[in-house]
Backbone bond lengths (Angstrom), bond angles and torsions (degrees), N, CA, C in turn:
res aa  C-N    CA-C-N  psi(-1)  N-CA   C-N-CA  omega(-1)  CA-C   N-CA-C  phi
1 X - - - 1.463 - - 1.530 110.81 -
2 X 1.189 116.89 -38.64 1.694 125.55 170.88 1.569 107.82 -49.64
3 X 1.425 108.18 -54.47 1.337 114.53 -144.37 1.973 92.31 -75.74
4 X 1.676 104.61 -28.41 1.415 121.60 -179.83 1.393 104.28 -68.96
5 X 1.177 120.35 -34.73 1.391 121.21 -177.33 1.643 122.94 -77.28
6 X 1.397 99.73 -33.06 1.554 112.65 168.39 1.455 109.84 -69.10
7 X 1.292 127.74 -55.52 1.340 120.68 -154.74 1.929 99.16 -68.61
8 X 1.494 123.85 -35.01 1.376 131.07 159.58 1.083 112.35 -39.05
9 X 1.379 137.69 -64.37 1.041 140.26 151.58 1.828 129.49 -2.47
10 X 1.026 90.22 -70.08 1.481 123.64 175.62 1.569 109.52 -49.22
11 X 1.326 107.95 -62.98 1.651 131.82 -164.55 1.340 81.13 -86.54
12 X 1.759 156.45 -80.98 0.899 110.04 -122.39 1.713 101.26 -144.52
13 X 1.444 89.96 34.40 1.345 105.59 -169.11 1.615 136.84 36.86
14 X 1.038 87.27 76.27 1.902 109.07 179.34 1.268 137.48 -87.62
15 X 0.888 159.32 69.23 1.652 169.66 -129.01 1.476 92.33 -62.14
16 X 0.997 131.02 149.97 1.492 114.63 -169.08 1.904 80.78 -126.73
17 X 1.422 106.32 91.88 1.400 98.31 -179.92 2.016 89.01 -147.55
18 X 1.188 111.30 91.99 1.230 113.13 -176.86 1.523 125.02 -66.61
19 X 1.263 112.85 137.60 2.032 107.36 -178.12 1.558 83.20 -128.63
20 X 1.520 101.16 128.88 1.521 107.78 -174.37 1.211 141.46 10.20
21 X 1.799 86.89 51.95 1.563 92.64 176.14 1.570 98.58 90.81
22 X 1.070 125.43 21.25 1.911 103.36 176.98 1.626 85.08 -133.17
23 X 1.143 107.24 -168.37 1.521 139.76 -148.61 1.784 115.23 -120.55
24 X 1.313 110.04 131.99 1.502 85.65 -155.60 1.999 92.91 -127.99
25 X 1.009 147.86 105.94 1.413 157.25 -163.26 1.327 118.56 -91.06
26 X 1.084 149.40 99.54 1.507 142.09 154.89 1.593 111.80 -19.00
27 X 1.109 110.50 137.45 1.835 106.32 -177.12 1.711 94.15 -78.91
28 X 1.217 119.75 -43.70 1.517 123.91 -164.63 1.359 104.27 -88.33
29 X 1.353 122.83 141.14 1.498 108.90 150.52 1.747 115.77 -79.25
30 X 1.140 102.31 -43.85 1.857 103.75 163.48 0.969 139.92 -78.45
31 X 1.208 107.87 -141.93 1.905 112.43 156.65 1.222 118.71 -57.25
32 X 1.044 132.97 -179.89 1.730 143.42 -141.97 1.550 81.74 -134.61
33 X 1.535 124.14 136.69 1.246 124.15 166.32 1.521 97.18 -72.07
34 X 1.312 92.48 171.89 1.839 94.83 164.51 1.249 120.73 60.49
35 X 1.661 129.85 -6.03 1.318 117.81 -157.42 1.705 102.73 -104.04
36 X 0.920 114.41 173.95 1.536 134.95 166.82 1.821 123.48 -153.03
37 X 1.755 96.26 129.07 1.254 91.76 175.65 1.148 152.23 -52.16
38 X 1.362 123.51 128.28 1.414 111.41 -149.24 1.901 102.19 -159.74
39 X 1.353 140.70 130.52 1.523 147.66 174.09 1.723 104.79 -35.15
40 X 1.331 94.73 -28.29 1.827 81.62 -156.18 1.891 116.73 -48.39
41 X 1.121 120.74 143.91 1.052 134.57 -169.57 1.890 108.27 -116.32
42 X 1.630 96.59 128.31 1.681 106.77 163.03 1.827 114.28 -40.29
43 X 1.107 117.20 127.84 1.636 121.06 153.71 1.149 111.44 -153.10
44 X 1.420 93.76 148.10 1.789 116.83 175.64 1.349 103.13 -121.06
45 X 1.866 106.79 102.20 1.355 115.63 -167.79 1.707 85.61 -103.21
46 X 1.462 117.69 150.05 1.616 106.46 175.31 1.808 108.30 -92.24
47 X 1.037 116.79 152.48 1.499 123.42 167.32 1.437 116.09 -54.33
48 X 1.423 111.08 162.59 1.683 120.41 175.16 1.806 100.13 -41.75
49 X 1.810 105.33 -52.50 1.766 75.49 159.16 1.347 154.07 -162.63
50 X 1.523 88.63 97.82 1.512 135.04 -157.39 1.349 113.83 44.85
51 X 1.119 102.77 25.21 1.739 84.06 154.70 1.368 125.63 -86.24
52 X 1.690 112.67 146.97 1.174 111.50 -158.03 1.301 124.43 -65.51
53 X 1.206 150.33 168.04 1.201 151.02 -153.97 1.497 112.52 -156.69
54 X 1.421 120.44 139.83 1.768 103.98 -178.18 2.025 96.10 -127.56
55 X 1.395 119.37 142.61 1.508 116.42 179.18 1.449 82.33 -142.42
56 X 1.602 102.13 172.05 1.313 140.04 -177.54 1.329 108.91 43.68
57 X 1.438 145.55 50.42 1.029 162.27 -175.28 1.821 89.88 -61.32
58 X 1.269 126.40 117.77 1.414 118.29 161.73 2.018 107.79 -138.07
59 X 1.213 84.29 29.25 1.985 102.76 -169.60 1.413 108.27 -145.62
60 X 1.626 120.32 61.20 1.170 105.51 -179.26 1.593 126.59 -48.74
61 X 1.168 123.49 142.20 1.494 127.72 159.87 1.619 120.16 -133.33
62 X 0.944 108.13 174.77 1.540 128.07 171.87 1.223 123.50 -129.14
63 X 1.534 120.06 121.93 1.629 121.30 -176.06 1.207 121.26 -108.89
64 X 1.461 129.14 83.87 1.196 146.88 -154.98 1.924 102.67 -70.19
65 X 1.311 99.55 131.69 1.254 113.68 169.07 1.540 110.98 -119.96
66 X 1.425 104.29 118.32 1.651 108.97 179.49 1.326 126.87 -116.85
67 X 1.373 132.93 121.37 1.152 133.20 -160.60 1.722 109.61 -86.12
68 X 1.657 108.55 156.43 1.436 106.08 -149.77 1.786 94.07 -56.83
69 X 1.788 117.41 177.68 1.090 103.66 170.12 1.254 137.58 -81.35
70 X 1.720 114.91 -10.39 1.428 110.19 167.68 1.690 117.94 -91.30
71 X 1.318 112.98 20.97 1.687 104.30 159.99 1.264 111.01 -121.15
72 X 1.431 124.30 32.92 1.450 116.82 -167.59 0.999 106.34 -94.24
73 X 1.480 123.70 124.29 1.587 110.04 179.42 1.574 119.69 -87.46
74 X 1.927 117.15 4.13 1.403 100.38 -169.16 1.665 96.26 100.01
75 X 1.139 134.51 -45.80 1.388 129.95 -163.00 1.783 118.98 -80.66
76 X 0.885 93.17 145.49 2.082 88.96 168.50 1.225 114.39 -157.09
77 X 1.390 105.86 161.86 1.430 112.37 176.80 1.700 109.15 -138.20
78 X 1.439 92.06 149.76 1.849 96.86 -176.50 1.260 107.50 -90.87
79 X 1.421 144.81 127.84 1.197 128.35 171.12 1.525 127.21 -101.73
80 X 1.352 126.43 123.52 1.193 136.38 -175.68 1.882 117.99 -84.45
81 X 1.585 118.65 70.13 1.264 94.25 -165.96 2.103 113.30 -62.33
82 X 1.378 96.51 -172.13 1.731 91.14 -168.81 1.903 89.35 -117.93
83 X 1.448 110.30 -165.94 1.219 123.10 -164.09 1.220 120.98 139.22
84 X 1.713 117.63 25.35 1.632 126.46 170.39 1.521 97.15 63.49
85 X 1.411 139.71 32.15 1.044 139.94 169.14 1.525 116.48 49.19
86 X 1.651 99.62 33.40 1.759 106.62 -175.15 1.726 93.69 -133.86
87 X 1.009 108.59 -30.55 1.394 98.40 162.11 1.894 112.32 -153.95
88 X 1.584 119.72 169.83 0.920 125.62 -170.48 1.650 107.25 -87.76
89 X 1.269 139.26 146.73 1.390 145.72 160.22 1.416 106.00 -87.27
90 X 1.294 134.56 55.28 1.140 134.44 -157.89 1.444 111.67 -56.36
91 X 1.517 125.34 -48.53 1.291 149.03 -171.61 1.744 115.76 -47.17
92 X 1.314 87.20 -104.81 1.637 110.09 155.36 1.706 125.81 -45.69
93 X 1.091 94.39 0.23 1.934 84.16 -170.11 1.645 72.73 -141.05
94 X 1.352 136.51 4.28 1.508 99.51 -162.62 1.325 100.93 -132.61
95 X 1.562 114.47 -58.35 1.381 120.99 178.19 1.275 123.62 -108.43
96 X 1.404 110.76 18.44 1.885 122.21 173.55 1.342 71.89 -81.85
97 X 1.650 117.90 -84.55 1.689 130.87 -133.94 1.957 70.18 -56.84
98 X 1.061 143.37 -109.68 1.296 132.59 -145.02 1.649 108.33 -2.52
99 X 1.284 100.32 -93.01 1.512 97.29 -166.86 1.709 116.24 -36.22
100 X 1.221 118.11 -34.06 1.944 112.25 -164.67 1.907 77.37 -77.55
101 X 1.178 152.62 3.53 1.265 149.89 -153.50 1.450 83.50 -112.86
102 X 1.242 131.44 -74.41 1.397 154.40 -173.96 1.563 97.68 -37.54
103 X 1.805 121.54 -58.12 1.212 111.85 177.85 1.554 125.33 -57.29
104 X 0.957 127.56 -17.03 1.084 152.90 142.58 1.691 146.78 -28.23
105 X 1.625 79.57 -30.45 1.362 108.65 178.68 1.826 110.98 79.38
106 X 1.518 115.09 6.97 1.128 105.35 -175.30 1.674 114.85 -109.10
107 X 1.226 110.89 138.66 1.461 92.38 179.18 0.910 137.99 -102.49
108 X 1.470 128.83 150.40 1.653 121.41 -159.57 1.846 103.91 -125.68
109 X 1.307 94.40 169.73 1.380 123.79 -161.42 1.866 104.19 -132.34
110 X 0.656 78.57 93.51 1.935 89.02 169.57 1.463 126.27 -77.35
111 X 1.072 143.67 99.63 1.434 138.17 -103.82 2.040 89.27 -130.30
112 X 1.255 128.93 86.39 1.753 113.20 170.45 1.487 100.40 -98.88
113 X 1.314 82.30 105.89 1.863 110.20 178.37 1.692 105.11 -94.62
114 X 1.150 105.52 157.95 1.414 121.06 -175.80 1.977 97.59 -77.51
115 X 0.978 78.49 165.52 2.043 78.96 -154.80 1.628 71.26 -138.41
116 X 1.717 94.37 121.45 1.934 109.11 -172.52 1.094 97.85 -62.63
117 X 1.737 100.28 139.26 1.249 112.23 154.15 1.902 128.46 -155.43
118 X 1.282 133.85 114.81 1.334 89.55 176.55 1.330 153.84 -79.17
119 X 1.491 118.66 70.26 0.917 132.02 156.08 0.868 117.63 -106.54
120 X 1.755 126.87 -49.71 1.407 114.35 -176.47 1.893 115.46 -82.54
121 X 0.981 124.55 -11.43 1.374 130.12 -146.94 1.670 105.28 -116.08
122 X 0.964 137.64 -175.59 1.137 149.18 160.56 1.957 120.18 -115.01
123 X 1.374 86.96 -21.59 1.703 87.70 -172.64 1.565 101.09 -163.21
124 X 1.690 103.40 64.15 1.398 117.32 -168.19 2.033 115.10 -42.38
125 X 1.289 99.08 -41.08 1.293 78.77 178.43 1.509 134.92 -83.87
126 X 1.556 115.20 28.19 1.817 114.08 163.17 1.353 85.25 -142.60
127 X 1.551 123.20 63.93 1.265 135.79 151.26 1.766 125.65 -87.30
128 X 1.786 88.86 -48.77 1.307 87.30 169.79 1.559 128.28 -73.33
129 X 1.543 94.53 -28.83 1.775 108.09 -177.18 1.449 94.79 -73.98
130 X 1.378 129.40 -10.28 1.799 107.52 165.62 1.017 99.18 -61.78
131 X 1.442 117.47 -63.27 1.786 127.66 -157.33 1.509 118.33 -54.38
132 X 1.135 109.88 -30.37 1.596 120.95 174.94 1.494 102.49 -85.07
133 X 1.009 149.12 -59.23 1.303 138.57 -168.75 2.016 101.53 -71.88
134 X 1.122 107.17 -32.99 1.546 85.19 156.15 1.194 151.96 -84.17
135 X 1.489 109.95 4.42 0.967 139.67 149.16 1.163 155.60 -72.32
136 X 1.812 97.60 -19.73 1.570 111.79 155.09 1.739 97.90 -92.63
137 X 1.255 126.55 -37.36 1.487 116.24 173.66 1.292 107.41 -22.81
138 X 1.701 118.11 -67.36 1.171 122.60 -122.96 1.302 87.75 -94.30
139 X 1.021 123.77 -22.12 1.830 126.71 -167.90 1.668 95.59 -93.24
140 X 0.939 119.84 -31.65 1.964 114.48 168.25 1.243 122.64 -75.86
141 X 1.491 115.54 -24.53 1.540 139.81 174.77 1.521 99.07 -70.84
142 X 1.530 112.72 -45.40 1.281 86.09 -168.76 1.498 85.79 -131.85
143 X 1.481 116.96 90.53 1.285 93.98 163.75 1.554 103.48 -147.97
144 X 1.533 104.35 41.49 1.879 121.05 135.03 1.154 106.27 -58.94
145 X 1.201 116.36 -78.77 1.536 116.38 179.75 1.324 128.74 -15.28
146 X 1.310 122.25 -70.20 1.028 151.14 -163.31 2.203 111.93 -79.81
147 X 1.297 96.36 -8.98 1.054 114.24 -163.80 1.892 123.70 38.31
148 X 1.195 100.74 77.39 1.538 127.22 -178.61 1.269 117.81 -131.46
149 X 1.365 124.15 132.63 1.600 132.28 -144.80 1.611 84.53 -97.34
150 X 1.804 135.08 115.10 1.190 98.50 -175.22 1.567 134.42 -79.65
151 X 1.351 116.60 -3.88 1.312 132.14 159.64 2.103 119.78 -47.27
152 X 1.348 104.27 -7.45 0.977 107.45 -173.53 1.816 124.63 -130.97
153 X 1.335 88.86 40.24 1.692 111.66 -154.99 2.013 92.13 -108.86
154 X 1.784 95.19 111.08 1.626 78.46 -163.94 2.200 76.41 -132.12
155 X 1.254 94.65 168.70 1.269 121.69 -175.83 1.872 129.06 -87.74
156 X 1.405 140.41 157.82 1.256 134.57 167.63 1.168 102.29 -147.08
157 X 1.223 123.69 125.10 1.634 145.65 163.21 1.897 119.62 -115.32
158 X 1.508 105.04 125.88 1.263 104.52 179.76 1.602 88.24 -127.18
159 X 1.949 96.33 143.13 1.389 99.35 161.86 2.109 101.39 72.10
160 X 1.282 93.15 -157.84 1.841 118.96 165.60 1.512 93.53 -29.49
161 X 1.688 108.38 -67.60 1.266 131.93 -172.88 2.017 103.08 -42.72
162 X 0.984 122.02 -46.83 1.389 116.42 169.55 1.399 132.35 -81.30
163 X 1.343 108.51 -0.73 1.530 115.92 176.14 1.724 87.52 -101.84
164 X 1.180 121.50 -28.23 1.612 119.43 178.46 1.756 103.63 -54.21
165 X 1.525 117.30 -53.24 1.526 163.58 -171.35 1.558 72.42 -47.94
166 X 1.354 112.85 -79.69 1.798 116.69 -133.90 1.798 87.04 -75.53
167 X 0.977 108.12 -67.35 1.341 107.83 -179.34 1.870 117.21 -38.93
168 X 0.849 133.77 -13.56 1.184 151.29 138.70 2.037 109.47 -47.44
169 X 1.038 88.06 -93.64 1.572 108.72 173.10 1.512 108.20 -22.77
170 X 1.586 101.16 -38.68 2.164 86.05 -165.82 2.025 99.86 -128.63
171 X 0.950 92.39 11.44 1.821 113.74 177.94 1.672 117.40 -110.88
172 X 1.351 110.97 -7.74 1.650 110.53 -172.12 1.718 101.25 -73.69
173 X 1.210 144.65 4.52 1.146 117.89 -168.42 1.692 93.69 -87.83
174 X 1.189 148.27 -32.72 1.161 147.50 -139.09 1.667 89.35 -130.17
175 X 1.807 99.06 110.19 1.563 90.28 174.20 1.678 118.50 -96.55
176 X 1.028 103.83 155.42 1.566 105.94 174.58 1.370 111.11 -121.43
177 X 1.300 117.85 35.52 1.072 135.20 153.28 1.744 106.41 -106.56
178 X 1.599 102.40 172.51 1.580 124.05 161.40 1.901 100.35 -75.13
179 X 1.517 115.50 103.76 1.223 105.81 166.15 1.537 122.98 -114.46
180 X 1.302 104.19 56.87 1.792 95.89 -155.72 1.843 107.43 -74.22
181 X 1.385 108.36 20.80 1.849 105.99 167.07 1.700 88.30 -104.43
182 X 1.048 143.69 24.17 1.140 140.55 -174.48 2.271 117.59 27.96
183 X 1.335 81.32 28.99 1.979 101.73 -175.64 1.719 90.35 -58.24
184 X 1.739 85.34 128.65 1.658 106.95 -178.15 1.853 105.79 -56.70
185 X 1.188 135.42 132.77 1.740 133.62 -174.29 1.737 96.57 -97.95
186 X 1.221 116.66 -10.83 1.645 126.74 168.98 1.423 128.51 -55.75
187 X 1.788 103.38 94.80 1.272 91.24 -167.77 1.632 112.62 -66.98
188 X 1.720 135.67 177.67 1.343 135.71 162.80 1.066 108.98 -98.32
189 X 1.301 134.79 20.62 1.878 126.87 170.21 1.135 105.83 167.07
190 X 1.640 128.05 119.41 1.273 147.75 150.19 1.292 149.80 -33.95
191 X 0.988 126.55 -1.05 1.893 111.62 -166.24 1.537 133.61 -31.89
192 X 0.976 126.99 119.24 1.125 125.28 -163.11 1.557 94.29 -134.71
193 X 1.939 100.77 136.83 1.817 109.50 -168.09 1.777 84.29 -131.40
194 X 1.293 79.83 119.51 2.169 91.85 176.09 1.492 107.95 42.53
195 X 1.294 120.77 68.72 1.191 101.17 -149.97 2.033 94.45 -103.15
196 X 1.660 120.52 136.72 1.371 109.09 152.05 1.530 115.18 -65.41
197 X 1.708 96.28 123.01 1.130 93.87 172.29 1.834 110.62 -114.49
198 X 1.144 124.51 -9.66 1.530 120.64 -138.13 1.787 80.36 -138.00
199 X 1.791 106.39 128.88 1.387 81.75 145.53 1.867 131.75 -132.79
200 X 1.043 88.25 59.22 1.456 120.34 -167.66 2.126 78.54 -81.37
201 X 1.672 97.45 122.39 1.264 107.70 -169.24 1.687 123.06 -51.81
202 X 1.620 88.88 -26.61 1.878 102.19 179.53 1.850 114.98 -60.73
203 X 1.450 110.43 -28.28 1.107 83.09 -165.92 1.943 94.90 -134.60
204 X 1.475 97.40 -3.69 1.531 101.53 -170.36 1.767 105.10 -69.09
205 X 1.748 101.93 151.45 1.392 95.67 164.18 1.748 132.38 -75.01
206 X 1.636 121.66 104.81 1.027 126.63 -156.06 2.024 109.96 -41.29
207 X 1.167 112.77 -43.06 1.403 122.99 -164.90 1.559 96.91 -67.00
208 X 1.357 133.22 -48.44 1.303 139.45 162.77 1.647 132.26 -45.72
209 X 1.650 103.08 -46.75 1.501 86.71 156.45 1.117 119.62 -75.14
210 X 1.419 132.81 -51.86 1.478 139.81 -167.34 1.721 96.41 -35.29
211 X 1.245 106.12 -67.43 1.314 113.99 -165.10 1.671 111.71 -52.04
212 X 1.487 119.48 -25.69 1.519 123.91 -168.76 1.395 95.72 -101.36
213 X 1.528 136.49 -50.60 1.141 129.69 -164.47 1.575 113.35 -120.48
214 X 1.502 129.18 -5.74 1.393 121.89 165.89 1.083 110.29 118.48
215 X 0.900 127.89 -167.00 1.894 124.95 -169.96 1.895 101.86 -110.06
216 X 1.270 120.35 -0.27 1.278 105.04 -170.74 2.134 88.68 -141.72
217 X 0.761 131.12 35.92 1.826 143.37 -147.87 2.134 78.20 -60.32
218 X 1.419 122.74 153.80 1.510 140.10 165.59 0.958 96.37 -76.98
219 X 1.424 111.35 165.31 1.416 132.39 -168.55 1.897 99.43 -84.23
220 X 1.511 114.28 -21.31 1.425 107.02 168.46 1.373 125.57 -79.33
221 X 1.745 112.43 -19.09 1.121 121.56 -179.14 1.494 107.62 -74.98
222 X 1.547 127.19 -38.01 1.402 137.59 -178.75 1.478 92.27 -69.94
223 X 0.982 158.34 -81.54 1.221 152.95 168.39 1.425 128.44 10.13
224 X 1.708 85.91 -74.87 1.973 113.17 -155.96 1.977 81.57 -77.40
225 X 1.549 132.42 -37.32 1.054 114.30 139.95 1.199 175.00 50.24
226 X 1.776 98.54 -110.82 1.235 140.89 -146.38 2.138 84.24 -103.00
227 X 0.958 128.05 95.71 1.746 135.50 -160.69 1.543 97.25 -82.81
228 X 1.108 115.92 -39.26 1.470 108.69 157.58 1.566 145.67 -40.39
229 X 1.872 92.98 -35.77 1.605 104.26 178.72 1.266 100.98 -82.31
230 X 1.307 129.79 -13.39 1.682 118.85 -145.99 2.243 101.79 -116.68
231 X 1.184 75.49 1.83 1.628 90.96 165.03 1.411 123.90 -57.88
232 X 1.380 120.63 105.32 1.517 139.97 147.35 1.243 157.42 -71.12
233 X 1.013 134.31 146.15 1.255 124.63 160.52 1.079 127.79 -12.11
234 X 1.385 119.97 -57.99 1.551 127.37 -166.06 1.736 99.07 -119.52
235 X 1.429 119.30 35.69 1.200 121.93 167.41 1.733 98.40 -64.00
236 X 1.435 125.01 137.87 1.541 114.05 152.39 1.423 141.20 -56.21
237 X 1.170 95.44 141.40 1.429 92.04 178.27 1.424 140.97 -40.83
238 X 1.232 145.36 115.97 0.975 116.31 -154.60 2.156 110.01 -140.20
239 X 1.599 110.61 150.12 1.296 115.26 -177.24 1.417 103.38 -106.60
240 X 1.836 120.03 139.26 1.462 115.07 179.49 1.217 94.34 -137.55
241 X 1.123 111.79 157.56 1.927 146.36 -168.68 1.603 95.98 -130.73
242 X 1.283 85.25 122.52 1.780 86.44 163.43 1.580 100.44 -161.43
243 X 1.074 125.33 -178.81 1.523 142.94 174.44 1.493 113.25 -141.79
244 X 1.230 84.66 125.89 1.946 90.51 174.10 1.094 115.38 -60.47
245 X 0.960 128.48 10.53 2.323 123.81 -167.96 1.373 97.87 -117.25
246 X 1.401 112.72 -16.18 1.602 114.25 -165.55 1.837 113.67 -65.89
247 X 1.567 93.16 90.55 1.553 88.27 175.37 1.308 138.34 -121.33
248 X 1.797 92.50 59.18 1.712 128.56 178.47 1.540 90.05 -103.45
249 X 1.973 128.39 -60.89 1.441 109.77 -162.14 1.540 76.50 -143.54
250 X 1.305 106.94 122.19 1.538 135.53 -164.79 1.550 106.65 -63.18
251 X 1.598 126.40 122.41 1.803 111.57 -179.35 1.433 118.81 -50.95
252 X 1.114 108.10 -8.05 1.644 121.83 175.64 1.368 99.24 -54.91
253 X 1.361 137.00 -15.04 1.647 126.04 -156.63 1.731 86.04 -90.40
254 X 1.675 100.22 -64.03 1.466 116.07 -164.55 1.915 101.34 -44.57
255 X 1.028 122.16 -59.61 1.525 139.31 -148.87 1.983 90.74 -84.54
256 X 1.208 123.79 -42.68 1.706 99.82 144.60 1.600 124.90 -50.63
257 X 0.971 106.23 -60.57 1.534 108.58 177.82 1.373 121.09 -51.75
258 X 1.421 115.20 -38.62 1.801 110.02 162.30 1.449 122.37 -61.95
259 X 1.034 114.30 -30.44 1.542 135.63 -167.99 1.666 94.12 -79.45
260 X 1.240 120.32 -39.65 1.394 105.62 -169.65 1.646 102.59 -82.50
261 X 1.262 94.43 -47.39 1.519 97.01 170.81 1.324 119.50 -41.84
262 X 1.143 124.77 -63.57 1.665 121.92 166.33 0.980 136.93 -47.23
263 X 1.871 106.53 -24.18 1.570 87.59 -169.77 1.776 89.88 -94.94
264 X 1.365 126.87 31.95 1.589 136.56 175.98 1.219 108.14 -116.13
265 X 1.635 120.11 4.16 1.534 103.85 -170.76 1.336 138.25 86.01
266 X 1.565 111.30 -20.67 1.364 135.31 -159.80 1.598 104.54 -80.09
267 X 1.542 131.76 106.88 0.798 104.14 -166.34 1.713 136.42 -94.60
268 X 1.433 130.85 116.19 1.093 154.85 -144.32 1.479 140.06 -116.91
269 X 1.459 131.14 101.96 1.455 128.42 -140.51 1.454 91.70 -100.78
270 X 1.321 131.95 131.63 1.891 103.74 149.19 1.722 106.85 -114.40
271 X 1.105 96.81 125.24 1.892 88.83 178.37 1.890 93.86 -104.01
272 X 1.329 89.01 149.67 1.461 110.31 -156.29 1.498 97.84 -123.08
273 X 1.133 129.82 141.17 1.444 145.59 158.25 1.612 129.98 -113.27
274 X 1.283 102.65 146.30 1.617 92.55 -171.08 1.614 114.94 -63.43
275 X 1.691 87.97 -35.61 1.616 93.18 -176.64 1.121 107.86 -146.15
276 X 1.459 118.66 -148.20 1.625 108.93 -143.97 1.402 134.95 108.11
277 X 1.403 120.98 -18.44 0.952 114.52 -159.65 1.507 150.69 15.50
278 X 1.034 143.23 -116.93 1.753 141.23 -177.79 1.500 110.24 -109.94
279 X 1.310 141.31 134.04 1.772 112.27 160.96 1.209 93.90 120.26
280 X 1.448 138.93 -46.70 1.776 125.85 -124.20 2.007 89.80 -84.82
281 X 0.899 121.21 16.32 1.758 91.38 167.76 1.461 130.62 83.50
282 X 1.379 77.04 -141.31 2.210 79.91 167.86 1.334 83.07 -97.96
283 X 1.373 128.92 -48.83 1.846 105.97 -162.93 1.730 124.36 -97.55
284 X 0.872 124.06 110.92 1.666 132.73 162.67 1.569 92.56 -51.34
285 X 1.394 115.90 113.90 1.593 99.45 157.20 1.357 130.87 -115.90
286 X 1.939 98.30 28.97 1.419 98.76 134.92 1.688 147.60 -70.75
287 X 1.319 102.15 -3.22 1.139 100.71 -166.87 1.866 95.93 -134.49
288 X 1.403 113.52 -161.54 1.405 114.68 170.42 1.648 90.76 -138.58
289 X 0.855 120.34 36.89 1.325 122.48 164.57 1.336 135.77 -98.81
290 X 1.125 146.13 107.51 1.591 141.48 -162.10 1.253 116.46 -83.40
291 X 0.639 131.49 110.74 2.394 139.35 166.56 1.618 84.35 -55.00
292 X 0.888 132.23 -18.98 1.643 99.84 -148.04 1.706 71.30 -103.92
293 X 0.844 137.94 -66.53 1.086 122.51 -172.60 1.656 135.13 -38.24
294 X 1.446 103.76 -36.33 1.584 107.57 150.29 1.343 140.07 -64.81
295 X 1.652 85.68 -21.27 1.866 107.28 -171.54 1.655 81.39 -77.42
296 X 1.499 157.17 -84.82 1.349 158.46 155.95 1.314 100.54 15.38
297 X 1.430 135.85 -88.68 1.353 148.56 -167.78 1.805 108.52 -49.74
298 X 1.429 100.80 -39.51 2.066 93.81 176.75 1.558 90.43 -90.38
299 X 1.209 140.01 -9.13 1.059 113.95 -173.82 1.736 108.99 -80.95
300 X 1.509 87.29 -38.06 2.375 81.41 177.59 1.831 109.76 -59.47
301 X 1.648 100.83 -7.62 1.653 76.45 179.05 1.657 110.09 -102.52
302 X 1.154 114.05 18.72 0.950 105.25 174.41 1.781 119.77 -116.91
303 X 1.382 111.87 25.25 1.601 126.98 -172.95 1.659 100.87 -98.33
């Protein structure tokens, strides 16, 4: 497995920094678009409780989780964990949903994106939307390898992490990356968990814009934004989780975002809970009920 792990390495440049056993990739082979030199340093401080946590991201990567080869269906998803765009939920938002993804047969991508700031960036707010659109690049670019159908390369955003997600979803036509294979940045299916979507001050999560657009953001910046207005036709399809109690990022975000979706045709589930509040993951443990398991069932109708 060493000697397998080195020669990968070699060929396709792999960080040899293992997370339970998976594989962890630099998004860039070079320089970092957008970046500027700057001290800040990686940490994984844990939460009030201990769950892990990732900050100062200035090295994007991706930690690929691959399911064995006889349950693979061809499918994947990128995952966007959330963290008010000040830090990553790497754990719970990143590599739980991977693996129940993996059982699945689908494979996921755990996404540690640079979390805006100016220090590292030059123009913090299409920092993260570099990191995400190179991230479906790189996973459609190469996803012979990996054996992934690329027509079937769809996305997960929780929290920050889903306004990262949506903004993805209705922003891919215009890359802000180097795309000279002209590779589609359009994901084919959404999930989105509590997701900020809006940042129209009434209902957006305050810590999330501040952190993406500044303490004083233009009325074009709230807008261009605002993932709701920028909804299309050929926006993807998309599944949302939310809870009515959640009063970190108001259901008002999700229930715009269905609404826009619908009135485009796009077709779009939101399952709603009484409670739950903000955070809970794959599990609500108000209830004994699974999202992910519903999220499975709309997902075969949409293949």
């Amino acid at each position: 497995m060493i000697f397998k792990n080195l020669i990968l390495y070699t060929v396709i440049s792999v960080v040899s920094i293992p997370v339970f056993g998976q594989v962890t990739i630099d998004l860039y082979d070079g320089s970092v678009p957008n970046s500027r030199n700057s001290e800040v340093v990686e940490v994984s401080p844990a939460a009030n409780d201990g769950t892990p946590r990732v900050s100062g991201v200035t090295r994007p990567q991706i930690i690929a989780f691959l399911p064995e080869k006889d349950n693979n269906t061809g499918k994947a998803a990128i995952i966007f964990p959330g963290g008010g765009y000040s830090v990553l939920a790497i754990d719970h938002e990143g590599y739980a949903i991977a693996k129940r993804l993996n059982e699945e047969g689908i494979s996921a991508f755990v996404v540690k994106y640079r979390l805006p700031s100016d220090k590292i960036m030059e123009d913090k707010s299409i920092g993260p939307l570099q990191d995400a659109q190179r991230a479906i690049q790189l996973v459609r670019e190469r996803a012979a390898e990996w054996g992934i159908s690329t027509n079937e390369i769809g996305i997960v955003g929780s929290s920050a992490g889903g306004h990262l997600a949506s903004t993805l979803g209705t922003h891919y036509q215009k890359a802000l990356i180097p795309n000279p294979k002209n590779t589609s940045l359009r994901p084919d299916f959404m999930l989105l968990l509590y997701p900020v979507i809006s940042m129209d001050p009434v209902i957006t999560h305050k810590g999330s814009q501040v952190n993406l657009l500044g303490v004083s953001p233009s009325a074009s910046q709230i807008t261009n934004f605002s993932n709701d207005k920028q909804v299309s036709d050929d926006t993807p399809p998309t599944f949302i989780v939310h809870a009515k109690d959640d009063k970190v990022v108001p259901i008002a975000n999700s229930e715009r975002f269905r609404d826009a979706l619908t009135s485009h045709h796009v077709p779009v589930k939101l399952l709603v809970y009484d409670e739950g509040g903000h955070g809970f993951g794959l599990n609500n443990k108000t209830t004994t009920d699974q999202w992910f398991d519903h999220f499975m069932e709309w997902f075969k109708t949409i293949d």
